[in-house]
N, C-alpha and C positions, 0 to 999 in steps of 0.2 A: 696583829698577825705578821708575821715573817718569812717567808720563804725563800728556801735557796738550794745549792746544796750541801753535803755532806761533804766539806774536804777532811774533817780528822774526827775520828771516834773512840773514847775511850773509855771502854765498855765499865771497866774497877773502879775508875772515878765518877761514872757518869758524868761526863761531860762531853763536847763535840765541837768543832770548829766548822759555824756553817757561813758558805759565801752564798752574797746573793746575787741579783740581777744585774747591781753595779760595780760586782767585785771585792764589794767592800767586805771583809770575814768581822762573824758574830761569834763573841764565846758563849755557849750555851752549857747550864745546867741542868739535869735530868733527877726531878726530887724523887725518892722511893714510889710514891701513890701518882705518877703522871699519869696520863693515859693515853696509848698509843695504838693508831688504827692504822693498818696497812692493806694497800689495795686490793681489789681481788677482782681479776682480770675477766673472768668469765659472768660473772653477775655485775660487772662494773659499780663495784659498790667495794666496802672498806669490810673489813672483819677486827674486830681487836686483838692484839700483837701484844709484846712485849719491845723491852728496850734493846734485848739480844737482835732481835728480827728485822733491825736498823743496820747497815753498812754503808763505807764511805764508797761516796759515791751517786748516793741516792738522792733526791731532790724530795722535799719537803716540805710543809707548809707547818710552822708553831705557833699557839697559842703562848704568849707569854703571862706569867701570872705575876714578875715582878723584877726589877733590875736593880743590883745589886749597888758598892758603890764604885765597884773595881770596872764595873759597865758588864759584867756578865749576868746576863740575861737568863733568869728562872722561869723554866717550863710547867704550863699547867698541863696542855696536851701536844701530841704530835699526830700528824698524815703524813703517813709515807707515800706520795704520789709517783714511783717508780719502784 
């Protein structure tokens, strides 16, 4: 798992540039069938999202499913935790 946040997102390609805790930036890809849950402030629990419901800036925790060989890293799932 990976968490950081969201510095670039590119909704056409699915794809995103996430930094994490030590600054270092991840390329991430986003396959068609990922699955993505975003928080939900009032029941402090998660609701399932889409990949639109993601914005830069957001911080995140990824399940990754596999790294490629260019080092960009395929998403199984995503938490939006902002």
């Amino acid at each position: 798992m990976i968490e950081g946040k969201i510095n670039k997102l590119d909704l056409v390609n699915r794809t995103a540039v996430l930094e994490d805790a030590t600054g270092k930036e991840i390329t991430l890809k986003f396959p068609e069938r990922m699955n993505v849950e975003i928080c939900e402030p009032e029941t402090m629990g998660t609701m399932g999202g889409d990949l639109e419901d993601l914005e830069q800036g957001f911080h995140v925790q990824v399940d990754v499913a596999s790294t490629q060989d260019d080092g960009t890293h395929v998403c199984d799932a995503v938490v939006c935790l902002s």
